[in-house]
C-alpha positions in Angstrom: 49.5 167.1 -102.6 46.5 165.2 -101.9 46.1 164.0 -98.3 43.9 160.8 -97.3 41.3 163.2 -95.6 40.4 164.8 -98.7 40.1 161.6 -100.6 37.9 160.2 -98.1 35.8 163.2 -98.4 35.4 162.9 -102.0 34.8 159.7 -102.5 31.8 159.9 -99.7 30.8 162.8 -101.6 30.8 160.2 -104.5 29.0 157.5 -102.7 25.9 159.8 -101.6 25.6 160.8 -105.0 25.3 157.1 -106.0 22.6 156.7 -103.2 20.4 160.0 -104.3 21.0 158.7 -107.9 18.8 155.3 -106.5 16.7 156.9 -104.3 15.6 158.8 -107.3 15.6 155.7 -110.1 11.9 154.6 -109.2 10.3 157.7 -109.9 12.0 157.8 -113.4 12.2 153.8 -114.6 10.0 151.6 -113.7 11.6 148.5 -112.0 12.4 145.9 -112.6 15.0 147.0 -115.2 17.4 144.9 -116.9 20.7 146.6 -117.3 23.0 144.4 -119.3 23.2 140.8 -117.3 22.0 142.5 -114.1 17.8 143.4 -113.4 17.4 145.9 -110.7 14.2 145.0 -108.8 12.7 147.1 -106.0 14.6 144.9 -103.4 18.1 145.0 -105.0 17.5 149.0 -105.6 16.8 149.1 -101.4 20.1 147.2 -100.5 22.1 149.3 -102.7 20.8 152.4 -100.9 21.5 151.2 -97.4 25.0 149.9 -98.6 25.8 153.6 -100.4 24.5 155.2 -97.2 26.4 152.8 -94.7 29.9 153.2 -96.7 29.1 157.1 -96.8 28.6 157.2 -93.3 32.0 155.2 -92.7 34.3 157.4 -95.1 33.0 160.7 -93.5 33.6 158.8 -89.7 37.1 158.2 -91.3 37.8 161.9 -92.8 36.8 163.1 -89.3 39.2 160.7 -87.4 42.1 161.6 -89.5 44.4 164.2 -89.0 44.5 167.7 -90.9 
């Protein structure tokens, strides 16, 4: 059915979305934003990039590295 691989690959696929998606929020809301409980500032917006990007990077080094 589905193998690890492929969900690997789909949820990096996932994950960069998330990280264009915040790339992208500055040029469309200005920051700080409150969302609910949580404000996204300018710094918190920059961490959550380089997190996205850095588990990205691991779950496409971990679809490579497993078998077909």
């Amino acid at each position: 059915m589905f193998k690890l691989r492929d969900v690997c690959f789909f949820v990096a696929g996932a994950a960069f979305f998330h990280m264009v998606s915040h790339i992208l929020l500055p040029f469309y809301v200005n920051l700080p934003y409150e969302f609910g409980c949580i404000t996204i500032t300018s710094t918190f917006n920059n961490a959550i990039i380089v997190v996205s990007a850095i588990v990205t990077a691991a779950l496409l080094y971990a679809g490579v590295k497993l078998k077909r």
